[in-house]
KOLVEX-577182 format. One record per atom (N, C-alpha, C, CB): x negated, y, z; atom name. Coordinates in steps of 0.2 Angstrom, whole numbers, plus 5000, padded with zeros to 4 digits. Glycine has a CB too. Example, Ala and Ser with C-alpha at 12.3 -4.5 7.8 and 13.67 -1.06 7.14 Angstrom:
REM residues 2
4934:4972:5039:N
4938:4978:5039:CA
4934:4984:5039:C
4943:4978:5045:CB
4936:4989:5035:N
4932:4995:5036:CA
4936:5000:5039:C
4930:4997:5029:CB
//
This chain:
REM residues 215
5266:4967:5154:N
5267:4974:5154:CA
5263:4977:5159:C
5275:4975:5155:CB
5261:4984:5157:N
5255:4987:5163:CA
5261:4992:5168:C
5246:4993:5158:CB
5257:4991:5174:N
5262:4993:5179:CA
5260:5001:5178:C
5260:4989:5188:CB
5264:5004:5176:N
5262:5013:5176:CA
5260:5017:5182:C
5268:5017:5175:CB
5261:5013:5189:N
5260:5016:5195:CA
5255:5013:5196:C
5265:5017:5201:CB
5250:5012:5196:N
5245:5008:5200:CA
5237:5010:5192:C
5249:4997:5202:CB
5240:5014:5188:N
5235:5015:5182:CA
5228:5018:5186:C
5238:5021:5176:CB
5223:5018:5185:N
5215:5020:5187:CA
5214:5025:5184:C
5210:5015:5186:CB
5213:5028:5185:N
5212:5037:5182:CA
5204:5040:5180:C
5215:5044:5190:CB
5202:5037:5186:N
5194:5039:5188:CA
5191:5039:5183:C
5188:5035:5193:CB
5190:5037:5179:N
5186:5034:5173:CA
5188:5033:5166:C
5185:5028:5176:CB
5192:5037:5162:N
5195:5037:5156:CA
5191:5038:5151:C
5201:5041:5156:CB
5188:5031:5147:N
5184:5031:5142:CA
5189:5033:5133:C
5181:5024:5142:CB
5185:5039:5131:N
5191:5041:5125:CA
5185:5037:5120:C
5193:5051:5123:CB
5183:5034:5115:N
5183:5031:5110:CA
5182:5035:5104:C
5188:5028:5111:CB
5173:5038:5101:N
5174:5040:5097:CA
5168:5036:5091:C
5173:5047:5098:CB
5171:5034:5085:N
5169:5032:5077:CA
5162:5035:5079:C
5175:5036:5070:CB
5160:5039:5078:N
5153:5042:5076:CA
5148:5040:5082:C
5153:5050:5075:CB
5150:5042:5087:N
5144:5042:5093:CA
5144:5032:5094:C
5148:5047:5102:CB
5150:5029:5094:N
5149:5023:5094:CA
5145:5017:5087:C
5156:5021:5096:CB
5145:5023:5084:N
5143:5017:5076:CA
5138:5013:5078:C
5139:5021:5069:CB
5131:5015:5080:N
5123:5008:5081:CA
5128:5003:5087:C
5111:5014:5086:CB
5132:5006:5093:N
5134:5001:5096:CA
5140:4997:5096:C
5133:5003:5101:CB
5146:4999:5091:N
5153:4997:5090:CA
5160:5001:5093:C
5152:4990:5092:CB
5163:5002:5092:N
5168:5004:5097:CA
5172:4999:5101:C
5173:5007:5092:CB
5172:4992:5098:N
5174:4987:5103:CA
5170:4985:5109:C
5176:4982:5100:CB
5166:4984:5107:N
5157:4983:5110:CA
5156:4989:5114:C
5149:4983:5104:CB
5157:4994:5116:N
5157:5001:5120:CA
5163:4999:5126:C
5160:5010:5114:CB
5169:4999:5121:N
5175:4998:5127:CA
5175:4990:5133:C
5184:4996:5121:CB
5171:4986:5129:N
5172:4978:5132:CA
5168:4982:5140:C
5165:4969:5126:CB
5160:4984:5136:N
5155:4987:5143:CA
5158:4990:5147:C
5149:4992:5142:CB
5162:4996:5145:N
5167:5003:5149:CA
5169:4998:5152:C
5173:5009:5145:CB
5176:4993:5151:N
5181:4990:5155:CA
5176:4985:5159:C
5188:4987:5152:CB
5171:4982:5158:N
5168:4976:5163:CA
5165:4980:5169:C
5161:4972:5159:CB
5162:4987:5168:N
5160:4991:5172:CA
5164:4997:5175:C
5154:4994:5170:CB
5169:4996:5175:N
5175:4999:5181:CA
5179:5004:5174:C
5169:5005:5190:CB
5179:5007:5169:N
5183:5011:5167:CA
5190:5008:5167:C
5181:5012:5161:CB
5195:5013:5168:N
5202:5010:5170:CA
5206:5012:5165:C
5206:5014:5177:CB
5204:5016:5160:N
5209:5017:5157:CA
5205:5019:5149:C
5213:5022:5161:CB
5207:5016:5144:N
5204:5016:5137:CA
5206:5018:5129:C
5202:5011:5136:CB
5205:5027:5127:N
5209:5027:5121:CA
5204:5028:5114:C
5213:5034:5121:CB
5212:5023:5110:N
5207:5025:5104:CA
5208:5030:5101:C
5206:5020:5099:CB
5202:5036:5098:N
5203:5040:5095:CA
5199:5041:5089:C
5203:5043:5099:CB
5202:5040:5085:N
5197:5042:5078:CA
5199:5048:5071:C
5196:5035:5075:CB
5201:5055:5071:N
5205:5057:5068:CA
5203:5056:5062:C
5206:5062:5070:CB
5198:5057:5060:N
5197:5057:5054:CA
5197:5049:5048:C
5191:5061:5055:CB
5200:5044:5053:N
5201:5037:5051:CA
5209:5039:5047:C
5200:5031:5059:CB
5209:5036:5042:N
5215:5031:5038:CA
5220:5027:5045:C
5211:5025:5033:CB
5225:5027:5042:N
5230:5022:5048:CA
5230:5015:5048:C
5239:5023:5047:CB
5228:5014:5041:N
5225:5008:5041:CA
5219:5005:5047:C
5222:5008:5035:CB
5214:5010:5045:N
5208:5007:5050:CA
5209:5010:5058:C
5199:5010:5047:CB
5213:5012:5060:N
5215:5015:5068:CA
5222:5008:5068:C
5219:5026:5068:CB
5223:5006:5064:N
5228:4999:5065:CA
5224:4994:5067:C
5234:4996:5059:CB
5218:4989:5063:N
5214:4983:5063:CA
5209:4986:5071:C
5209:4982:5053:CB
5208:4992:5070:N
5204:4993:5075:CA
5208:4992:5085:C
5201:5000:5074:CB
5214:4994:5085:N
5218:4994:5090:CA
5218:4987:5091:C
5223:4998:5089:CB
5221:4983:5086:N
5222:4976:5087:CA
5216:4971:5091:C
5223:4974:5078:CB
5210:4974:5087:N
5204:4973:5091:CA
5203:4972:5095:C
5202:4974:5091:CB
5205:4981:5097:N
5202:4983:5105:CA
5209:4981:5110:C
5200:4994:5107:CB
5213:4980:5108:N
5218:4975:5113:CA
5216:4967:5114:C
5226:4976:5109:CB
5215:4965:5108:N
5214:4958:5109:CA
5207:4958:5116:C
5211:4954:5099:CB
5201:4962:5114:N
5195:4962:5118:CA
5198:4965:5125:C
5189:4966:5114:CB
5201:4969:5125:N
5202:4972:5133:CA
5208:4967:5139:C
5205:4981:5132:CB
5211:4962:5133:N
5217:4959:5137:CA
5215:4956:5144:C
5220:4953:5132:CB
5209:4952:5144:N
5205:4948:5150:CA
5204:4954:5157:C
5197:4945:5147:CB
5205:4962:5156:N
5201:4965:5160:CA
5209:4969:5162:C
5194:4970:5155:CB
5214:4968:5158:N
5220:4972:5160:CA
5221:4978:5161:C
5221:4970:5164:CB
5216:4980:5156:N
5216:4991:5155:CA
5220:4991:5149:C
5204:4997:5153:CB
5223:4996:5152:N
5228:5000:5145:CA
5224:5001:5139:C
5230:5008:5147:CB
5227:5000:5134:N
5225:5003:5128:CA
5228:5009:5125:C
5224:4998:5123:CB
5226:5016:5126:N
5230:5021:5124:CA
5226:5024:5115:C
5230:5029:5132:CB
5233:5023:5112:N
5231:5026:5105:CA
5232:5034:5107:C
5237:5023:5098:CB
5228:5037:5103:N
5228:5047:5100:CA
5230:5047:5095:C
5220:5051:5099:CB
5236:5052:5096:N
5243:5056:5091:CA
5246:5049:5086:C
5237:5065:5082:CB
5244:5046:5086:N
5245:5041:5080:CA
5253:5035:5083:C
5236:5037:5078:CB
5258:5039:5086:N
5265:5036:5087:CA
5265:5029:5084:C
5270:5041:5084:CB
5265:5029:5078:N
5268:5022:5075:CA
5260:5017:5073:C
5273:5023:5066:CB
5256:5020:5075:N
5249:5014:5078:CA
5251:5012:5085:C
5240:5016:5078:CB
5253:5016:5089:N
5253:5013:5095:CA
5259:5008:5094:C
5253:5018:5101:CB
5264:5011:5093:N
5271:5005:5092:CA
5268:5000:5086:C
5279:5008:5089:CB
5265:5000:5082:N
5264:4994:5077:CA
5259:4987:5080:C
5261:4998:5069:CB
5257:4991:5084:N
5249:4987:5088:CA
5250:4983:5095:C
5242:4993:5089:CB
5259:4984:5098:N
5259:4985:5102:CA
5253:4988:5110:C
5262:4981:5100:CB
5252:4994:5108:N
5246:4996:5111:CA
5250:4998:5118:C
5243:5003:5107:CB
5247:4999:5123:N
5249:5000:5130:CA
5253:5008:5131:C
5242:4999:5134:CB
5250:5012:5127:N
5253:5018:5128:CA
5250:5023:5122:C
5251:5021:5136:CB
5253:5029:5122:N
5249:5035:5116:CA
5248:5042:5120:C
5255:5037:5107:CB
5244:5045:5115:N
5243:5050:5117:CA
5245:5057:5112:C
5236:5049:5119:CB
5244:5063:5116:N
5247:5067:5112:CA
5246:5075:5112:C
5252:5064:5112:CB
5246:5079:5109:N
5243:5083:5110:CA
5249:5089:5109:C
5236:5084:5107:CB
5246:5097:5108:N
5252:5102:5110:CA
5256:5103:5102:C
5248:5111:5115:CB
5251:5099:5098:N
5253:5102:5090:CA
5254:5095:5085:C
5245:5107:5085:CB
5257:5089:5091:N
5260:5084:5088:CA
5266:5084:5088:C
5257:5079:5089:CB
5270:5075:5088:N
5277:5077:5089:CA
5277:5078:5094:C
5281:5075:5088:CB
5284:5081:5095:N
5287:5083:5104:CA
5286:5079:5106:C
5295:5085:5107:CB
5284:5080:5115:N
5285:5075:5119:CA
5291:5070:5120:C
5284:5078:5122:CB
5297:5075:5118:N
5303:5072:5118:CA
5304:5067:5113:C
5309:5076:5117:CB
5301:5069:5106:N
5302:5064:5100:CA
5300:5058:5103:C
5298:5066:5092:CB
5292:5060:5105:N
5289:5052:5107:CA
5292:5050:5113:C
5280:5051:5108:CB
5294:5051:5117:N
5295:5047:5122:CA
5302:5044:5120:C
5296:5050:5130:CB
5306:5046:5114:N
5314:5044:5112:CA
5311:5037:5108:C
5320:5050:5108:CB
5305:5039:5104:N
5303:5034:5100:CA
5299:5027:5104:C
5298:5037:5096:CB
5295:5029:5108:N
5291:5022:5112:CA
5295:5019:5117:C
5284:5023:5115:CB
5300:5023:5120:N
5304:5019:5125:CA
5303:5021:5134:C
5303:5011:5124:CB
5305:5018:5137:N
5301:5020:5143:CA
5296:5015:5145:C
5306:5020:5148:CB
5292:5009:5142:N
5287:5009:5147:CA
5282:5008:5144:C
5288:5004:5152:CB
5281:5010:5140:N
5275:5015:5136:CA
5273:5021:5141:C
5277:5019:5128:CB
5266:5019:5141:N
5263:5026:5143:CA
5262:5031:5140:C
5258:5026:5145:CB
5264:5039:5142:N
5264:5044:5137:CA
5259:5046:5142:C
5269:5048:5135:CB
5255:5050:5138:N
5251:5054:5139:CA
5252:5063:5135:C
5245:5050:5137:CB
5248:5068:5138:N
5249:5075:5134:CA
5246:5077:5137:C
5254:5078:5134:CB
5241:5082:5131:N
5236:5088:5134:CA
5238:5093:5136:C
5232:5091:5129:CB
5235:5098:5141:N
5236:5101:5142:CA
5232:5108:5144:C
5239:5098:5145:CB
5233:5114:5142:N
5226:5117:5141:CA
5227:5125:5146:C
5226:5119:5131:CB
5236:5125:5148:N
5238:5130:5153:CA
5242:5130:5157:C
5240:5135:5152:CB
5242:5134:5163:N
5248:5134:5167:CA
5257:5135:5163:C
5246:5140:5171:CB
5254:5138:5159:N
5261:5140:5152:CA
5265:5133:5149:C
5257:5144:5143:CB
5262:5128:5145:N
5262:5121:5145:CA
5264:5117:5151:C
5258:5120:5144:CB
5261:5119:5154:N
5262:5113:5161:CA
5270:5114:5164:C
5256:5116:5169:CB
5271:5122:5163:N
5279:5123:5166:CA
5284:5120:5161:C
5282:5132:5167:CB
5280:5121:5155:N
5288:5119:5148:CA
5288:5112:5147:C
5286:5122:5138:CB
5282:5109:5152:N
5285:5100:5151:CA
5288:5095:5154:C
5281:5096:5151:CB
5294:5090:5152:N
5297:5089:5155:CA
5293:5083:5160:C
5303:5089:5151:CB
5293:5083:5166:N
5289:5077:5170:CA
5290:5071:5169:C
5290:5078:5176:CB
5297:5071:5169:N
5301:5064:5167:CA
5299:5059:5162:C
5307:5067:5164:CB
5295:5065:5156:N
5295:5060:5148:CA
5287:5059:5149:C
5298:5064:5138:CB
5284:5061:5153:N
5275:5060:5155:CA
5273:5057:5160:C
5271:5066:5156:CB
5266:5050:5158:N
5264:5049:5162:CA
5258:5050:5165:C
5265:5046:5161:CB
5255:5056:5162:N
5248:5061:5165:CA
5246:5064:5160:C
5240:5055:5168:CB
5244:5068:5163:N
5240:5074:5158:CA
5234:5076:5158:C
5243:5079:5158:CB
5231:5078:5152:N
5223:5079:5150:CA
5222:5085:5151:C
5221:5077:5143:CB
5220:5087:5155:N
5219:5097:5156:CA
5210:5097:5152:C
5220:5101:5168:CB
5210:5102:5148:N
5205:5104:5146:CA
5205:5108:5138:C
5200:5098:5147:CB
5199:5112:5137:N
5194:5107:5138:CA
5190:5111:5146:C
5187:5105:5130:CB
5189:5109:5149:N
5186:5108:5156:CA
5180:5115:5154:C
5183:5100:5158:CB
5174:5111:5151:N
5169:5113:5152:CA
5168:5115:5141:C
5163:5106:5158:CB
5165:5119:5136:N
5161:5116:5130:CA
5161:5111:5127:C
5157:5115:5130:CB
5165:5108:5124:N
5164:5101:5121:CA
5161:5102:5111:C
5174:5097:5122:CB
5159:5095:5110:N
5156:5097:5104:CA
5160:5092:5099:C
5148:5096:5103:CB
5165:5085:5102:N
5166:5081:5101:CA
5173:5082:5099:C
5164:5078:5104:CB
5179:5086:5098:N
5182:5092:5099:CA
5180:5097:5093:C
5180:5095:5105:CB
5184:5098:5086:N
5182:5104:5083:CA
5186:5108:5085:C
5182:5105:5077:CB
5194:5108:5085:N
5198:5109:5086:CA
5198:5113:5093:C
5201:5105:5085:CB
5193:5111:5099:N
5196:5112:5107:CA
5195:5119:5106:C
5191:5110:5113:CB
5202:5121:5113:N
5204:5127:5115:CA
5196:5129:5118:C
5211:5127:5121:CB
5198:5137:5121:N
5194:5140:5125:CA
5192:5134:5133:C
5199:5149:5127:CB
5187:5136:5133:N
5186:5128:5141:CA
5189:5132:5147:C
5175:5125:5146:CB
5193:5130:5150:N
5196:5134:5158:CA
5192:5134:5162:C
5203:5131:5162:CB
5188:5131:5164:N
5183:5130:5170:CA
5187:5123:5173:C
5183:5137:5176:CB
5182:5123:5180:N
5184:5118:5185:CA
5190:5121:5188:C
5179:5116:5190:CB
5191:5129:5189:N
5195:5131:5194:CA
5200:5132:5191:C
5194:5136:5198:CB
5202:5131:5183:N
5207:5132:5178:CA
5213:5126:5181:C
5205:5132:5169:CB
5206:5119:5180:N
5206:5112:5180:CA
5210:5111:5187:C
5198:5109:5179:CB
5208:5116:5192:N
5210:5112:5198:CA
5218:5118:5201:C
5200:5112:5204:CB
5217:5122:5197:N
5225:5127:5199:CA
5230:5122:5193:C
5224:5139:5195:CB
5230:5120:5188:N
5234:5114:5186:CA
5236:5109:5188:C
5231:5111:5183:CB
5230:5105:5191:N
5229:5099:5194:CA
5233:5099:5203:C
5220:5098:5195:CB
5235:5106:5206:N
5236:5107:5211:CA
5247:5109:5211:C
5231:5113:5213:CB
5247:5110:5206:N
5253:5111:5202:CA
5257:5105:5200:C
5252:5115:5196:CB
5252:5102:5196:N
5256:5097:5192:CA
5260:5089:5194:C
5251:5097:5188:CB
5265:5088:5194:N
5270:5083:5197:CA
5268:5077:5193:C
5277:5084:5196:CB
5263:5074:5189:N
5262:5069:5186:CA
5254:5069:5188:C
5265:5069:5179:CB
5250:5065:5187:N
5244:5062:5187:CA
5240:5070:5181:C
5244:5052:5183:CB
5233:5069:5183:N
5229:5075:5179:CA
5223:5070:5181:C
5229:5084:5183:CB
5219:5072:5171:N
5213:5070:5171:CA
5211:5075:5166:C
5211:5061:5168:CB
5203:5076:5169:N
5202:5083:5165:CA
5197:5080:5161:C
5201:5090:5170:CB
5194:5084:5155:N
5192:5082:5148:CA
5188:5089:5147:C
5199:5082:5142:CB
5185:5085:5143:N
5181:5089:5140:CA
5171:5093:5143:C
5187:5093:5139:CB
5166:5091:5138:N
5161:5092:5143:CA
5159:5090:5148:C
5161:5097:5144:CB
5162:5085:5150:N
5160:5081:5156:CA
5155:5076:5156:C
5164:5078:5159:CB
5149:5078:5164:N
5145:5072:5164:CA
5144:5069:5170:C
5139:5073:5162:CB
5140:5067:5174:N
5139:5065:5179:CA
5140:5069:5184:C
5134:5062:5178:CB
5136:5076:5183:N
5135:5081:5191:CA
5141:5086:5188:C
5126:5087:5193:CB
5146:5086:5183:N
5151:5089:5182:CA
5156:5085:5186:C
5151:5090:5176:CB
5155:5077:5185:N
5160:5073:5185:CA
5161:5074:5196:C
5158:5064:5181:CB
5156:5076:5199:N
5155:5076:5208:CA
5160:5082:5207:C
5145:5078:5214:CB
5159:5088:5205:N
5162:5094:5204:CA
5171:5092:5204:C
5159:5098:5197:CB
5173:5091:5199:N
5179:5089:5196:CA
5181:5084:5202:C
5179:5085:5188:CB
5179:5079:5205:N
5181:5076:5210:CA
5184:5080:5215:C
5178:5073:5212:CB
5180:5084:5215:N
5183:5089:5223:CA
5189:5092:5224:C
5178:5094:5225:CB
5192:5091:5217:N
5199:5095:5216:CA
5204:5090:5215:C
5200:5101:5210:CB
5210:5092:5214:N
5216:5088:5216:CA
5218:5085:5208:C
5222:5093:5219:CB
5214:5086:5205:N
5212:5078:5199:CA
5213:5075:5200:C
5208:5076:5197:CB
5215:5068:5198:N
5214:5063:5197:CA
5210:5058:5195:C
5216:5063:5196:CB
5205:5061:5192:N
5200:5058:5184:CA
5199:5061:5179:C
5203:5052:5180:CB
5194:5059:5176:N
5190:5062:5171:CA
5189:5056:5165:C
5182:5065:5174:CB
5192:5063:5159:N
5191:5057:5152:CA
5186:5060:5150:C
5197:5056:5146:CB
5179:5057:5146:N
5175:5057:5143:CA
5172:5051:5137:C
5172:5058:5148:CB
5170:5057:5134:N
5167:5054:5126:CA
5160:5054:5127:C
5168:5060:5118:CB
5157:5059:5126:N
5149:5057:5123:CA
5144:5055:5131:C
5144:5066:5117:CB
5146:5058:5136:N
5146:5053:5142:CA
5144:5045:5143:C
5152:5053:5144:CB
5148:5042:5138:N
5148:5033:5137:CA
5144:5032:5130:C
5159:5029:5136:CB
5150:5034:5129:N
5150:5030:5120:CA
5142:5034:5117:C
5160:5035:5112:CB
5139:5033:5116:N
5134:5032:5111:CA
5127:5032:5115:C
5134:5038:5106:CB
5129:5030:5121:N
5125:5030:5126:CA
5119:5024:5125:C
5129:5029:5133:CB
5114:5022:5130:N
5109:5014:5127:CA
5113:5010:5130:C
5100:5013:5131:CB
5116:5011:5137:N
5121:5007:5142:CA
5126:5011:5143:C
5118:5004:5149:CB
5131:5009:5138:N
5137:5012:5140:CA
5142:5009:5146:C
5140:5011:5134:CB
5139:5003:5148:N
5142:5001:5155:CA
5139:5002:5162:C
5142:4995:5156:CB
5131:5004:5160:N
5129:5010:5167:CA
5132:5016:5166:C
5121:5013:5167:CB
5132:5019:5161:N
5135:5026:5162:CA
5141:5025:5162:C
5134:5031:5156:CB
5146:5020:5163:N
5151:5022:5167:CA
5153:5020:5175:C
5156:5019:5163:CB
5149:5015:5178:N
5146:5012:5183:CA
5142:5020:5187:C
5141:5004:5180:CB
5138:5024:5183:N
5135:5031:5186:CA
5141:5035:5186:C
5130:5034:5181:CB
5146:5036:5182:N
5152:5042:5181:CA
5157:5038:5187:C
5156:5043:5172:CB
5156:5034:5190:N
5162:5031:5198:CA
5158:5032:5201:C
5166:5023:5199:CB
5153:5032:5201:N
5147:5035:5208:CA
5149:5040:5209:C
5140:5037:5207:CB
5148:5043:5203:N
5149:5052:5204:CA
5155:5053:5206:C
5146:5057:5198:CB
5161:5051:5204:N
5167:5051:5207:CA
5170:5052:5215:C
5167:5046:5204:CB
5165:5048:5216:N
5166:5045:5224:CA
5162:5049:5230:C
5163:5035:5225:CB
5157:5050:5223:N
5151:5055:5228:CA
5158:5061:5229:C
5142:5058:5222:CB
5160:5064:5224:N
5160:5073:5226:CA
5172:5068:5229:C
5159:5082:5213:CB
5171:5064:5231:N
5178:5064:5233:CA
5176:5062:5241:C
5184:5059:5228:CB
5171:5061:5241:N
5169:5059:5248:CA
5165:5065:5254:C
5163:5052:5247:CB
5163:5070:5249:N
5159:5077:5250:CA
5164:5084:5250:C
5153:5077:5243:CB
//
């Protein structure tokens, strides 16, 4: 069982079907977790439940040796059918209440978060960190809200009673930025995944981490 207090934030690789196709999505996550990522979701909306089930199974079997969470996106009964470490969830899925009555307590929940408005109507209790953004423009994202900024990102992050990783448009000299506020970590997509070395660019994104939390 993964210890919920001691989760690594800095570094939250999200997992996308397209950008990873020439390198694999398992093959992306193995590099991310050997080179420091702490925490790994799968996300693939436009997949069947079928193939977001064979694939979870996967990326759990491969990430077991490394001992990073495997968090499923929106998809409640893949994460329980795959035993997956935790799920994620956004503002137009089910309640947070439904999912945390359904996975139990030591699943990790996760929830997006896009305002201060949101942030007040959630209950702290049923979450275990939240995705504020999208930060910066994202392309990976049809769907994404308006971007808040870093200072949206960091009036959130200064508020909020649970863990905060912020999303969205992030890279390397965004990721020194985002460090300097009361964040926790940064999730990123096209950052890693469809990178040449997806384990340097996540080994570069804890640089930069450390750089803007040491500055």
């Amino acid at each position: 069982m993964i210890n919920k207090t001691t989760l690594d934030f800095r570094v939250y690789l999200v997992l996308d079907p397209d950008l990873t196709a020439q390198f694999g999505m398992v093959e992306t996550a193995v590099a991310a977790a050997q080179a420091g990522a702490g925490l790994i979701q799968l996300r693939a909306p436009n997949w069947k439940k079928r193939a977001c089930y064979d694939c979870a199974i996967a990326l759990k079997k491969a990430l077991r040796p490394f001992h990073i969470p495997l968090i499923v996106d929106d998809h409640v009964d893949v994460a329980l059918a795959t035993q997956a470490d935790g799920v994620h969830v956004g503002q137009k899925d089910l309640p947070i209440e439904v999912v945390r009555q359904l996975v139990g307590p030591d699943m990790i929940v996760g929830l997006s978060i896009n305002n201060l408005a949101q942030l007040e109507s959630m209950n702290p209790h049923l979450v275990d960190y939240i995705g504020v953004g999208p930060v910066f423009a994202t392309t990976t994202k049809k769907d994404a809200d308006a971007p808040i900024g870093v200072g949206g990102l960091s009036n959130i992050a200064q508020l909020s009673p649970v863990p905060v990783v912020g999303i969205g448009g992030i890279n390397e000299e965004r990721t020194v930025e985002i460090a300097r506020t009361a964040a926790d970590g940064i999730a990123v997509i096209s950052a890693i995944c469809g990178q040449v070395d997806p384990g340097k660019a996540t080994r570069n994104l804890l640089a930069a981490w450390q750089k803007g939390r040491l500055s």
